[in-house]
N, C-alpha and C positions, 0 to 999 in steps of 0.2 A: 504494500500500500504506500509505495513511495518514502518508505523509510516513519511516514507517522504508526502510533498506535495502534490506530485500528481505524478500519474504512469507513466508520463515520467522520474520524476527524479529516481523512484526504478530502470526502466530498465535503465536510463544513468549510475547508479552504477551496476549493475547485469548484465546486457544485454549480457555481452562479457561471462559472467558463462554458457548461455543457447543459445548461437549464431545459432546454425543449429534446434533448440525446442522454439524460439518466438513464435511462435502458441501456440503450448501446453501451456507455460508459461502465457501467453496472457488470454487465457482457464480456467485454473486453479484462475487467479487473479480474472477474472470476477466473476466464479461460487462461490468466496468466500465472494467479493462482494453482490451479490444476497441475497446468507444466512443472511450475516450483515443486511442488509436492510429490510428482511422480518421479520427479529425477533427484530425488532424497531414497536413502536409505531406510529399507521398512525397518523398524523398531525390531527386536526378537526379544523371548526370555531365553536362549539355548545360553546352556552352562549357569543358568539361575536355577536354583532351589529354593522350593515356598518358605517363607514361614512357619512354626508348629501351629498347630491352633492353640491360643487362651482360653480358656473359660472364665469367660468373666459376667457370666453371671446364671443365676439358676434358672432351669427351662423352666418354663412355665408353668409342666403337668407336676413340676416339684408340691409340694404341700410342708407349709410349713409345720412345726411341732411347737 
């Protein structure tokens, strides 16, 4: 998004340059997105092990005494 935040702030600065082309503009930011995204590296867990499970707290069908 132009190095801002997030794509509300690019269109709160630009918005009014593309005022009657929001779609297209909209359009265009997405499909650039997309690209970015695809040409990244998928995340993996391979060679992570979970967590144990906690118990942190008593099921429900417990009953107290």
């Amino acid at each position: 998004m132009l190095g801002h935040k997030s794509a509300t702030m690019t269109l709160d600065l630009y918005g009014h340059l593309f005022a009657d082309r929001l779609d297209t503009v909209a359009d265009a930011l997405d499909a650039a997105r997309t690209v970015e995204l695809a040409s990244r590296e998928p995340l993996t867990t391979e060679g992570l092990e979970p967590e144990p499970l906690r118990e942190t707290a008593r099921p429900r069908s417990a009953k107290r005494r």
